[in-house]
GUSE-79012 format. One record per residue (C-alpha): residue in one letter; x, y, z. Coordinates in Angstrom, 2 decimals, decimal comma, padded with zeros to 5 digits. Layout:
GUSE-79012
{residu->A	X->X	Y->Y	Z->Z} $
...
end
This chain:
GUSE-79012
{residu->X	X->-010,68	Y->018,53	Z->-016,91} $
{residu->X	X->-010,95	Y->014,69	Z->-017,49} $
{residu->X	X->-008,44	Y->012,35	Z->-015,96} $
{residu->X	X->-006,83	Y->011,17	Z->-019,45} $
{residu->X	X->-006,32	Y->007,19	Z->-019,37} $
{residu->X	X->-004,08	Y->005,30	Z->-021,98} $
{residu->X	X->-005,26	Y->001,64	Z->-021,82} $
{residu->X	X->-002,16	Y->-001,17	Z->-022,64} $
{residu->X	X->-003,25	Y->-004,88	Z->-023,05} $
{residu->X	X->-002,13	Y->-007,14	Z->-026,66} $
{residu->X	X->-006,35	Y->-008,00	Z->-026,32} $
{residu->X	X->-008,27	Y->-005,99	Z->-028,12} $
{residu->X	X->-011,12	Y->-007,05	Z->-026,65} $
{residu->X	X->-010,00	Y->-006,42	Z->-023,33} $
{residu->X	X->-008,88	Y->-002,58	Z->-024,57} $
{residu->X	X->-012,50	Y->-001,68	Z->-025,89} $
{residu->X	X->-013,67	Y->-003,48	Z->-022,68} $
{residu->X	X->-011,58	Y->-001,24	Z->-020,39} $
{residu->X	X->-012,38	Y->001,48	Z->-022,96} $
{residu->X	X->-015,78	Y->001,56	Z->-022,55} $
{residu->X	X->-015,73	Y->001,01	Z->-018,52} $
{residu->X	X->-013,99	Y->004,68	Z->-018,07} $
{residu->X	X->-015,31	Y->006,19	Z->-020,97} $
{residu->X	X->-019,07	Y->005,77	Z->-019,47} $
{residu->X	X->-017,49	Y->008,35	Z->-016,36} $
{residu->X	X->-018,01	Y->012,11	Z->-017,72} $
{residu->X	X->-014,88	Y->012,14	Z->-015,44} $
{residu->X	X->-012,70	Y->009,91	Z->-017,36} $
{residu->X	X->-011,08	Y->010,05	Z->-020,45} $
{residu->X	X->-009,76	Y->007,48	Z->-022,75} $
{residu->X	X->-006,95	Y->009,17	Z->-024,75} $
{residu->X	X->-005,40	Y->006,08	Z->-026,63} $
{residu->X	X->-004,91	Y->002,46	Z->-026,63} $
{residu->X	X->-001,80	Y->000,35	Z->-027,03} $
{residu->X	X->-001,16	Y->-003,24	Z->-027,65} $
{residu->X	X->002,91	Y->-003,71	Z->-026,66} $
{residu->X	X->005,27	Y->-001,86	Z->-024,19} $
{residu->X	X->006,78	Y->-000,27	Z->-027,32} $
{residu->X	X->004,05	Y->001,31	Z->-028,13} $
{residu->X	X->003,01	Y->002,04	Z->-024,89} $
{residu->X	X->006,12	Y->004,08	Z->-024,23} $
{residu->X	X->005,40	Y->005,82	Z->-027,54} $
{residu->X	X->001,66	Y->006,55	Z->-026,58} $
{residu->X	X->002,80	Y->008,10	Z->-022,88} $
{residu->X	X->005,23	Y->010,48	Z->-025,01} $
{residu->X	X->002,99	Y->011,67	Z->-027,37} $
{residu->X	X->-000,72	Y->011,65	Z->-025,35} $
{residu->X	X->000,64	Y->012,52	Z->-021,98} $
{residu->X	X->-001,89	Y->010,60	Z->-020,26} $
{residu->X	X->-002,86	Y->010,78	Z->-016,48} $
{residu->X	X->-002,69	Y->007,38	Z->-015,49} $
{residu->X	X->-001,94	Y->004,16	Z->-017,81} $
{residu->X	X->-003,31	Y->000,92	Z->-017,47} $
{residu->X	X->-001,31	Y->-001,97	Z->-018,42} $
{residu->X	X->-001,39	Y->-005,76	Z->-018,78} $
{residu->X	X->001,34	Y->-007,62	Z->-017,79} $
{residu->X	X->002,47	Y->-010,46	Z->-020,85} $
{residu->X	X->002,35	Y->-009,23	Z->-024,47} $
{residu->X	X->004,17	Y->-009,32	Z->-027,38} $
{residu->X	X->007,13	Y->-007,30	Z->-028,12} $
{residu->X	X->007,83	Y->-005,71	Z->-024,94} $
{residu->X	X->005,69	Y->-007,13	Z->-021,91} $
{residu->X	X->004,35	Y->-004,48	Z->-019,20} $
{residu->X	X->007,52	Y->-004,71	Z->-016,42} $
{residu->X	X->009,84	Y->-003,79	Z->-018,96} $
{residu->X	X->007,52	Y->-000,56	Z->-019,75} $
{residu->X	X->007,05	Y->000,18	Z->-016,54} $
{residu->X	X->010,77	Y->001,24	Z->-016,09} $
{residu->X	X->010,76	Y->002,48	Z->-019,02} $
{residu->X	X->007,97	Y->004,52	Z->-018,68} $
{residu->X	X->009,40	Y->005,69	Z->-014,95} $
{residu->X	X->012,22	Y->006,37	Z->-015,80} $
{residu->X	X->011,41	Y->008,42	Z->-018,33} $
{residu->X	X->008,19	Y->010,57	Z->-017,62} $
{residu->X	X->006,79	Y->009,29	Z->-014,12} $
{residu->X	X->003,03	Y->008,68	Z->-013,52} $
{residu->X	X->000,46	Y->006,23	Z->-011,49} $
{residu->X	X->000,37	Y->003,09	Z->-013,70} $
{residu->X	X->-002,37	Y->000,58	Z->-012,66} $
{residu->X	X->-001,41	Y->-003,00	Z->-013,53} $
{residu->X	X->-003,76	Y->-005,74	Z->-014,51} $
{residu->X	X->-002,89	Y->-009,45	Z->-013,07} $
{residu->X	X->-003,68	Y->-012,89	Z->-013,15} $
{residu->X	X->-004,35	Y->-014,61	Z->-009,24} $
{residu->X	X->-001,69	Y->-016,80	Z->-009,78} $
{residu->X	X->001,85	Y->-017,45	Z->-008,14} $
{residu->X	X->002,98	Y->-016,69	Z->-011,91} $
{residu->X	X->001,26	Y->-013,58	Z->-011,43} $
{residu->X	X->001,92	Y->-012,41	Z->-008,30} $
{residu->X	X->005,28	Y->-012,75	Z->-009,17} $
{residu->X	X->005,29	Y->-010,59	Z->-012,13} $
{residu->X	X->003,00	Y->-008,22	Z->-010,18} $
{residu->X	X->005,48	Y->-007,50	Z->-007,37} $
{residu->X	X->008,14	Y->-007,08	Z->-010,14} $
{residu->X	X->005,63	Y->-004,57	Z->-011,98} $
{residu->X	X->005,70	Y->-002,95	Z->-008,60} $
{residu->X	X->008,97	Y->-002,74	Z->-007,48} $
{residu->X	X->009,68	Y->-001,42	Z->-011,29} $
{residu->X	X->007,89	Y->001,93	Z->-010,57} $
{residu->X	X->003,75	Y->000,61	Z->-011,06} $
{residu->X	X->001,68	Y->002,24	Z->-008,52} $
{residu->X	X->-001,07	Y->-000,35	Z->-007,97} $
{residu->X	X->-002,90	Y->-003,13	Z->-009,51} $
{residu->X	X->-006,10	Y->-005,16	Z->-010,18} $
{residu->X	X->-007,19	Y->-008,68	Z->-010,75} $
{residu->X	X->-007,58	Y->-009,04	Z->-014,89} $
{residu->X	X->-011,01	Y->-011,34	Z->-014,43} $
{residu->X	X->-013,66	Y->-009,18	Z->-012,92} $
{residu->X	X->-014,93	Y->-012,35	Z->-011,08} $
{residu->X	X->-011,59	Y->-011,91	Z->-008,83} $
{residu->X	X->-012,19	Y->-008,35	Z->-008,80} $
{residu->X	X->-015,60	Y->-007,89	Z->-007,44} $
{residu->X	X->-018,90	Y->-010,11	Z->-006,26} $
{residu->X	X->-020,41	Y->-008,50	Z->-009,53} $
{residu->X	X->-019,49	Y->-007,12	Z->-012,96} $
{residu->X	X->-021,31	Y->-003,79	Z->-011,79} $
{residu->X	X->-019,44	Y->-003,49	Z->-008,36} $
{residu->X	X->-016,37	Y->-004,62	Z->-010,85} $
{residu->X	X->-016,83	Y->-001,89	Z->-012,90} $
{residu->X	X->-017,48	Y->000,87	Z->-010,14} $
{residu->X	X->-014,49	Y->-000,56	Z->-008,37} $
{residu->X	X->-011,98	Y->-000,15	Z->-011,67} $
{residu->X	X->-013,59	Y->003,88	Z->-012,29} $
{residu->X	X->-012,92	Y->004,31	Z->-008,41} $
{residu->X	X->-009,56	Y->002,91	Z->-008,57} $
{residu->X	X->-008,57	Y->005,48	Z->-011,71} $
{residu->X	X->-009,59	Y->008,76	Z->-010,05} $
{residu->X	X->-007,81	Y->007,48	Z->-006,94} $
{residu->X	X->-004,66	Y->006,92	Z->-008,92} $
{residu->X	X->-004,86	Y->010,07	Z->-010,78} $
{residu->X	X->-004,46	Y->011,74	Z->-007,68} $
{residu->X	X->-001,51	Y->009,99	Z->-006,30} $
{residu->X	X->002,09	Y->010,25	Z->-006,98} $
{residu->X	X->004,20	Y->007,82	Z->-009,27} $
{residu->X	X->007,42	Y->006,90	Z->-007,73} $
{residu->X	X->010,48	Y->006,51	Z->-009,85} $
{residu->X	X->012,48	Y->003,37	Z->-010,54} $
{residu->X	X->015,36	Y->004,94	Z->-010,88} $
{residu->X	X->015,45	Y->006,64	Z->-007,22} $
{residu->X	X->013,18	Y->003,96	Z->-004,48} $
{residu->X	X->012,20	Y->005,37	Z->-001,84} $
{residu->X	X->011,18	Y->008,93	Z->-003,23} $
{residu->X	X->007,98	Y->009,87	Z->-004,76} $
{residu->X	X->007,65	Y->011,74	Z->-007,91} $
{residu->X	X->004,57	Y->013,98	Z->-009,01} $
{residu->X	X->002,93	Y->012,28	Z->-011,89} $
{residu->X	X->002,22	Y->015,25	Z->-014,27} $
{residu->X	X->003,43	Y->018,64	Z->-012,86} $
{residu->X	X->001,45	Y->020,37	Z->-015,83} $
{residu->X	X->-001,68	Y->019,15	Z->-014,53} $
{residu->X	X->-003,26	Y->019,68	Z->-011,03} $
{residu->X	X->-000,63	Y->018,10	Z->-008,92} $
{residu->X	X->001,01	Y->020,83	Z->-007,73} $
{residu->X	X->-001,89	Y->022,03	Z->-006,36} $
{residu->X	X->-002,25	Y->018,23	Z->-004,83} $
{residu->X	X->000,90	Y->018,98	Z->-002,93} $
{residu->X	X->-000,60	Y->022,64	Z->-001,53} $
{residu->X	X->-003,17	Y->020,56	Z->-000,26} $
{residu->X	X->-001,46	Y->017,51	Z->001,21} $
{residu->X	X->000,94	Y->020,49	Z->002,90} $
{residu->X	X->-002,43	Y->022,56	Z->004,71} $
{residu->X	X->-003,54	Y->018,96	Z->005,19} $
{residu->X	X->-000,48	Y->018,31	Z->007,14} $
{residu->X	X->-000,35	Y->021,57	Z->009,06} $
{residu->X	X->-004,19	Y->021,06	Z->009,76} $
{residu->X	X->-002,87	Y->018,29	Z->011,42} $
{residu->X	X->-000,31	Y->019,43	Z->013,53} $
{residu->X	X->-002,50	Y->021,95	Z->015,03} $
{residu->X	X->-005,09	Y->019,46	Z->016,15} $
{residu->X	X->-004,98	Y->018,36	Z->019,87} $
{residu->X	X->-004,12	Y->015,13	Z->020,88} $
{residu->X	X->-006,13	Y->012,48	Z->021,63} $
{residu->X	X->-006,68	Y->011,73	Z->025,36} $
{residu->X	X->-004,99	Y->008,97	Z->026,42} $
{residu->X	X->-006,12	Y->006,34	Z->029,34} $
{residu->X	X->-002,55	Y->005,66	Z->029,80} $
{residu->X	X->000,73	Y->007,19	Z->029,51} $
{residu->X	X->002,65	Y->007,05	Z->026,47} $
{residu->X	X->004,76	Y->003,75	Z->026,85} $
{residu->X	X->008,43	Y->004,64	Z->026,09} $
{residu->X	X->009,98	Y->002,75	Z->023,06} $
{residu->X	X->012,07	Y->000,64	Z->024,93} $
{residu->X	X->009,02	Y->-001,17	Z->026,81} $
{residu->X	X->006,77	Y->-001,96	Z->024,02} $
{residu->X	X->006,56	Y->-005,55	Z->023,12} $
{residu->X	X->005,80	Y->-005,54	Z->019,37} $
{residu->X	X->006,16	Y->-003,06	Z->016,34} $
{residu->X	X->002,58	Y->-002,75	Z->013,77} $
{residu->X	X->003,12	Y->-001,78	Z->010,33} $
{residu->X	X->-000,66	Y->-001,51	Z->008,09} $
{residu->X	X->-000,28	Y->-000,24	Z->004,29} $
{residu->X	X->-002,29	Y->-000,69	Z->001,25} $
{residu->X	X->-001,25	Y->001,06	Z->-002,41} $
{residu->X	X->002,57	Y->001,62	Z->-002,39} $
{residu->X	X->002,89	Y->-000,83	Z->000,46} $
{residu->X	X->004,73	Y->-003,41	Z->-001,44} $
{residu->X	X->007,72	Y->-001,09	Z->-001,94} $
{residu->X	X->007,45	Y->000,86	Z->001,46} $
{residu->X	X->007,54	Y->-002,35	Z->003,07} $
{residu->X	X->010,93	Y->-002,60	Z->001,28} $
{residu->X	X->012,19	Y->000,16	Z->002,64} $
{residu->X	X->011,41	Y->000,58	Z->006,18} $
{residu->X	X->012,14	Y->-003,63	Z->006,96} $
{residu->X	X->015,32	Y->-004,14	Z->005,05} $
{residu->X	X->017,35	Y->-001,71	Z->007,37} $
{residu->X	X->016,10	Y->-003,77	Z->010,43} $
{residu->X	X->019,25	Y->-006,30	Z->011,75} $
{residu->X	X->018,36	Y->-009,66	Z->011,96} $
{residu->X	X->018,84	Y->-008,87	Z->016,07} $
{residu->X	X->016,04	Y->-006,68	Z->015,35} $
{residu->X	X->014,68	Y->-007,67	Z->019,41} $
{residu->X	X->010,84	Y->-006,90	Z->018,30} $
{residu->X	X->007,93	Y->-008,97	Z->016,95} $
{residu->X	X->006,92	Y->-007,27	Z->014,04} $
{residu->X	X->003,30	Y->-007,79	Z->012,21} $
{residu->X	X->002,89	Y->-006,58	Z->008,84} $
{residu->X	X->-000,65	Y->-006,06	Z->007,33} $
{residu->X	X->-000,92	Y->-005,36	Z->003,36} $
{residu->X	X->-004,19	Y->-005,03	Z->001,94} $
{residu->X	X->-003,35	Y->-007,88	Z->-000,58} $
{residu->X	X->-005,27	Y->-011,11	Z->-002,41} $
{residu->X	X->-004,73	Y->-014,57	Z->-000,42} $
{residu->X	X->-002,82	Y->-015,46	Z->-003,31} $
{residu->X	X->000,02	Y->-012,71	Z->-003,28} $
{residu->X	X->001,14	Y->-012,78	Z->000,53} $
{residu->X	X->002,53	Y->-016,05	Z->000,36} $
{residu->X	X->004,84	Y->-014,68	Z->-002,53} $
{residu->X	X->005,44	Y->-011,12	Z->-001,40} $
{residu->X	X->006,37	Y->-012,83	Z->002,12} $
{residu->X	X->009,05	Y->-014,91	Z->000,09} $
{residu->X	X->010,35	Y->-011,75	Z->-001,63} $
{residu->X	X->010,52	Y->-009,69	Z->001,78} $
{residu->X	X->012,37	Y->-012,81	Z->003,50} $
{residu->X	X->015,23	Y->-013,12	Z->000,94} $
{residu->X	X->015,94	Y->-009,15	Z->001,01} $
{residu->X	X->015,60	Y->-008,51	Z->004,71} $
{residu->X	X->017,63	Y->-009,58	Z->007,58} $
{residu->X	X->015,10	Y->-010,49	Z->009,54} $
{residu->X	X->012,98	Y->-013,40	Z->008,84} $
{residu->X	X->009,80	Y->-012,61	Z->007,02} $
{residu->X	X->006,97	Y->-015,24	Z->006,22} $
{residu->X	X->003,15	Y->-015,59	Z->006,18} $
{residu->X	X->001,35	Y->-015,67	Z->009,71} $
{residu->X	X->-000,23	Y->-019,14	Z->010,58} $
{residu->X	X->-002,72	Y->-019,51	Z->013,16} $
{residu->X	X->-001,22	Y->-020,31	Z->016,62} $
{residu->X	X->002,27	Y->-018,23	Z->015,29} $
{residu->X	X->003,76	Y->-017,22	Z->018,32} $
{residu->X	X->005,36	Y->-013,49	Z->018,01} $
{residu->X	X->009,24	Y->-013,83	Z->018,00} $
{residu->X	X->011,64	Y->-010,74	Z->018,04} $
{residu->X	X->013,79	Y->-010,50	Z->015,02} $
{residu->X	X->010,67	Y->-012,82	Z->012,55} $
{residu->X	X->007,78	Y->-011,01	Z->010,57} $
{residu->X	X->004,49	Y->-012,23	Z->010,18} $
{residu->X	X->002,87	Y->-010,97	Z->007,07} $
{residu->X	X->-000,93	Y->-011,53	Z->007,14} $
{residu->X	X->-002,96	Y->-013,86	Z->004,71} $
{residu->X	X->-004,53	Y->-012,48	Z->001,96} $
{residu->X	X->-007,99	Y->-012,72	Z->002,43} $
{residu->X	X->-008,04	Y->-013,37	Z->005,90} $
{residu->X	X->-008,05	Y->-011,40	Z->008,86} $
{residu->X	X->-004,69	Y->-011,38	Z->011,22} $
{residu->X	X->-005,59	Y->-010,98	Z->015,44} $
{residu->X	X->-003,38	Y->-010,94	Z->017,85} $
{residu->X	X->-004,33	Y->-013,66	Z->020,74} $
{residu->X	X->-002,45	Y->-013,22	Z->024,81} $
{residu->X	X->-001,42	Y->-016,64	Z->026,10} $
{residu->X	X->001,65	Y->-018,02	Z->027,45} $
{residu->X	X->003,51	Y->-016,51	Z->024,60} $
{residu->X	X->001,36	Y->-013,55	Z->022,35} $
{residu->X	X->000,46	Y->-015,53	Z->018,94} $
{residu->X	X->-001,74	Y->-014,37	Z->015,83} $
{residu->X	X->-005,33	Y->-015,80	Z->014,73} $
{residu->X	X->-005,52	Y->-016,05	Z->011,30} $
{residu->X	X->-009,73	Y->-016,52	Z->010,90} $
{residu->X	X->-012,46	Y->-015,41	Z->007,86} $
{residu->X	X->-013,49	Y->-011,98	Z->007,43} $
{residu->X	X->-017,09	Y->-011,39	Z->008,61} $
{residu->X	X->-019,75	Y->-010,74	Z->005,98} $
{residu->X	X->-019,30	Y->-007,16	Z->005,38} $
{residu->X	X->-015,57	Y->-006,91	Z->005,59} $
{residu->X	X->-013,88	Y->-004,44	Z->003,26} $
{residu->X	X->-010,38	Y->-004,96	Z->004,29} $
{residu->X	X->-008,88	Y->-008,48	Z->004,30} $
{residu->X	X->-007,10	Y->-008,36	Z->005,95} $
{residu->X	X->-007,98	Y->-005,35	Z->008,29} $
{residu->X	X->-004,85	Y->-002,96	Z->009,66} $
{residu->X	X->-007,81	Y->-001,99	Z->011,86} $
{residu->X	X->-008,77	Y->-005,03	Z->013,06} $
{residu->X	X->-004,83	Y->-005,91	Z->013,82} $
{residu->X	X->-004,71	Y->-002,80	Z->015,47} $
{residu->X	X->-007,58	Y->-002,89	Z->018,09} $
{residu->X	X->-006,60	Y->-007,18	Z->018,95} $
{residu->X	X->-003,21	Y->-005,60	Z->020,64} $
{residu->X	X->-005,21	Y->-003,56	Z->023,13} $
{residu->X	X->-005,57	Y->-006,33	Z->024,87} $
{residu->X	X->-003,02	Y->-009,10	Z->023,58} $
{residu->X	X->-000,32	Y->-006,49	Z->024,20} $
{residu->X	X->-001,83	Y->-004,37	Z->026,42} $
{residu->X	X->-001,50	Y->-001,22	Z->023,85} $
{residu->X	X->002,60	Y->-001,63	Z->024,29} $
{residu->X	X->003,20	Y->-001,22	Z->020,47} $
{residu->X	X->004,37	Y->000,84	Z->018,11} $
{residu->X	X->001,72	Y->000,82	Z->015,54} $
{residu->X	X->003,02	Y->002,23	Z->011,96} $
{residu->X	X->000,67	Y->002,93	Z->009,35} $
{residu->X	X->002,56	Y->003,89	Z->005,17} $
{residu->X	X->001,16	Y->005,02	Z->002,19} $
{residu->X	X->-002,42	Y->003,43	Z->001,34} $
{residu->X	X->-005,46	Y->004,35	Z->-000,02} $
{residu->X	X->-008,57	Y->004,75	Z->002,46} $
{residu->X	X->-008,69	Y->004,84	Z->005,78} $
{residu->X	X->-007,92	Y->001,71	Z->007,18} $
{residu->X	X->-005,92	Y->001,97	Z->010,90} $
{residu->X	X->-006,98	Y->005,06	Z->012,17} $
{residu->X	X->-009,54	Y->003,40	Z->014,28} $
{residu->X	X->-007,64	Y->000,64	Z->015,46} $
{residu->X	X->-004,47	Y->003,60	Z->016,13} $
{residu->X	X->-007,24	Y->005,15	Z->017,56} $
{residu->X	X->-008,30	Y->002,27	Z->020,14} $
{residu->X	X->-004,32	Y->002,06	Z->020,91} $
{residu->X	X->-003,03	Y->005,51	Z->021,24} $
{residu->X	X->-005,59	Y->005,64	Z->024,36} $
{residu->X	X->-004,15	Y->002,60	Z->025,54} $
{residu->X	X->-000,87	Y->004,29	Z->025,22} $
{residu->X	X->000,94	Y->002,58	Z->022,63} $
{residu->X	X->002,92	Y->005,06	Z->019,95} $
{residu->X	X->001,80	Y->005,97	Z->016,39} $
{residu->X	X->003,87	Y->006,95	Z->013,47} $
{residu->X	X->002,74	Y->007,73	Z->010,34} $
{residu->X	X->004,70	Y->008,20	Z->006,73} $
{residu->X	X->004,16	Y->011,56	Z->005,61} $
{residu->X	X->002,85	Y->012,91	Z->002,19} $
{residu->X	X->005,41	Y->013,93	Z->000,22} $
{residu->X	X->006,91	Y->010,15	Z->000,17} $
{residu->X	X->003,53	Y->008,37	Z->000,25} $
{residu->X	X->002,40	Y->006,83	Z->-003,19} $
{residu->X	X->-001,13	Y->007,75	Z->-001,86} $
{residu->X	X->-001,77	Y->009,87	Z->001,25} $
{residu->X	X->-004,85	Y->008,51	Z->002,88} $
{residu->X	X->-004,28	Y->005,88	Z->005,14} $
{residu->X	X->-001,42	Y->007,94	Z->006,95} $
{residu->X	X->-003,73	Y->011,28	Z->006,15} $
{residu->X	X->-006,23	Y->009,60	Z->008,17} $
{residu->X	X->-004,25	Y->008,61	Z->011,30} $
{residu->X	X->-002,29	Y->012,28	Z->011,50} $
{residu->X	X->-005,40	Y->014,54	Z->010,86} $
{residu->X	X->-006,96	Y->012,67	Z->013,78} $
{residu->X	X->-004,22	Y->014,18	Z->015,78} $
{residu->X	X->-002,76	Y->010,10	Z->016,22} $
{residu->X	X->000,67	Y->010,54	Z->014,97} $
{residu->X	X->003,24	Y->010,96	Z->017,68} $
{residu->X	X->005,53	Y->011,12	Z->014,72} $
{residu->X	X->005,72	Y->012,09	Z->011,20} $
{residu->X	X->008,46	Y->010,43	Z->009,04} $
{residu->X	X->009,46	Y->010,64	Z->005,42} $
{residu->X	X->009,48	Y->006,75	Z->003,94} $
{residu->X	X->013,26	Y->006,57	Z->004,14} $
{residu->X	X->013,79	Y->007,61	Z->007,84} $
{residu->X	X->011,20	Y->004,91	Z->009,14} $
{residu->X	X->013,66	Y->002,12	Z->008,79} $
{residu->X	X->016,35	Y->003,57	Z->010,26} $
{residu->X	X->014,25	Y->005,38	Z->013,31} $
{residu->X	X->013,16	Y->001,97	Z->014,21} $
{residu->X	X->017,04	Y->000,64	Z->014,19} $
{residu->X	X->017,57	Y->003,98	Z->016,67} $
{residu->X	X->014,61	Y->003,50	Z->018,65} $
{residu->X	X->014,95	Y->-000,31	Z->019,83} $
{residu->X	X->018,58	Y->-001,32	Z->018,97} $
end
């Protein structure tokens, strides 16, 4: 069956565009088109489609407002479209936090080198969505099953053997003993889709005593982390900004990598980041991998390295590189994650020395070092 897609934009040349981009994958559906939130909300109720796609601005009801409308109501993955902008990453973290599951940049220039690579990337980025799990506004933290008349259900069955598969595998052989929590020197955290709202959740629990360096790494455009730092620093108690080069880690501060850029961690007289360009060939900028595998040796592997809901499979390697090192790994578990592949990735490589629902992270970490 066809993942069924109801497009949302007031330009109706950008709806046939979008239109025509899914329809030309046997795969994809287009079910309907709206050109407001209020008839978007009216669309979801009577096409029940898989996944919406939804501009941001537009007459009559803009897209945040239909978001929660929409989540509140009947739950499922809603892809936003956004301008590069501080306007628009400020709308897009508000689309976010309202209940969308993920979003993409609304010129194709700013999505991809090329308008075919554009294209592939936007097909790609429905059938990943239609498998993921819409969370609801109305209760943060949990994840909801975006149709449960369609194949999620069996989604869950699998994400469940997934996770047993998992348990069952042996551990990775360490070069080191597991460092207990109380001697490690600087908590991890990588995420990708859902990681704007997990991030949320796990940080704003932490007291502003919090006596770890933290490092965040959200696969995110350059122009975004600058304002989803500012939004994490005025709901946390902890102090939460955007990692310069030369940024010493401090216990109780945040450093949320550039956009863009890719976030190493340097030894010295104090530890401090490197914020440098992505080699040619990068897919992940910044990399949770690359953030990873720097505190080998920066920290000598005395981390905890986290790794939340996100699509891909972006950390294991790098969790990987410090598990033998013996630093600890957690990893959010599927039921909670908005997509289960990042964290999929780490615990079916038998990484995970723990397994935590999205609302105990923040608290274990409060238990574990304070």
């Amino acid at each position: 069956m066809p993942i069924r897609v109801l497009v949302v934009d007031d330009s109706g040349f950008f709806r046939r565009r979008i239109a025509e981009i899914l329809d030309s994958d046997s795969g994809i559906e287009v079910v309907g088109s709206a050109e407001n939130g209020e008839q978007a909300i009216a669309k979801v109720r009577e096409l029940d489609p898989d996944v919406v796609t939804m501009d941001i601005e537009m007459p009559v009801m803009d897209g945040i407002t239909a978001v929660r409308k929409i989540m509140a109501e009947s739950p499922r993955p809603i892809l936003m479209f956004s301008s590069l902008t501080t306007e628009g990453a400020q709308a897009t973290l508000d689309a976010l936090e309202a209940g969308a599951v993920d979003f993409l940049p609304k010129r194709f220039s700013d999505m991809a080198g090329d308008e075919d690579s554009a294209r592939m990337l936007l097909r790609r980025r429905v059938r990943s969505l239609s498998r993921s799990r819409a969370r609801s506004a109305s209760a943060p933290g949990t994840s909801t099953p975006a149709r449960e008349s369609r194949p999620t259900a069996r989604r869950e069955e699998a994400d469940r053997q997934a996770a047993d598969a998992a348990k069952q595998q042996p551990p990775v052989a360490r070069t080191r003993s597991p460092t207990p929590l109380r001697q490690l020197r600087a908590v991890l955290i990588g995420t990708s889709t859902g990681g704007p709202v997990a991030l949320q959740e796990v940080l704003k629990p932490l007291p502003a005593s919090f006596p770890l360096p933290i490092v965040l790494v959200q696969h995110m455009p350059a122009s975004f982390t600058p304002a989803f730092a500012d939004r994490l620093n005025a709901m946390c108690n902890i102090e939460v900004r955007q990692a310069k080069d030369g940024d010493a880690l401090k216990p109780g501060v945040a450093l949320l990598a550039p956009g863009g850029m890719q976030l190493t961690l340097e030894r010295g007289s104090q530890t401090h980041v490197r914020i440098a360009e992505s080699p040619l060939g990068t897919i992940y900028k910044p990399s949770v991998d690359a953030a990873f595998s720097s505190a080998v040796d920066a920290l000598r592997g005395q981390v905890l390295a986290v790794v939340l809901t996100g699509m891909g499979a972006d950390g294991r390697e790098g969790a990987r590189a410090l598990k033998g090192a013996g630093a600890q790994v957690w990893s959010q578990d599927a039921a909670t994650c908005v997509v289960y592949g990042m964290p999929a990735a780490v615990a079916e490589a038998g990484l995970s020395d723990h397994v935590y629902p999205l609302p105990e992270i923040g608290p274990a970490l409060v238990k574990g070092f304070c």
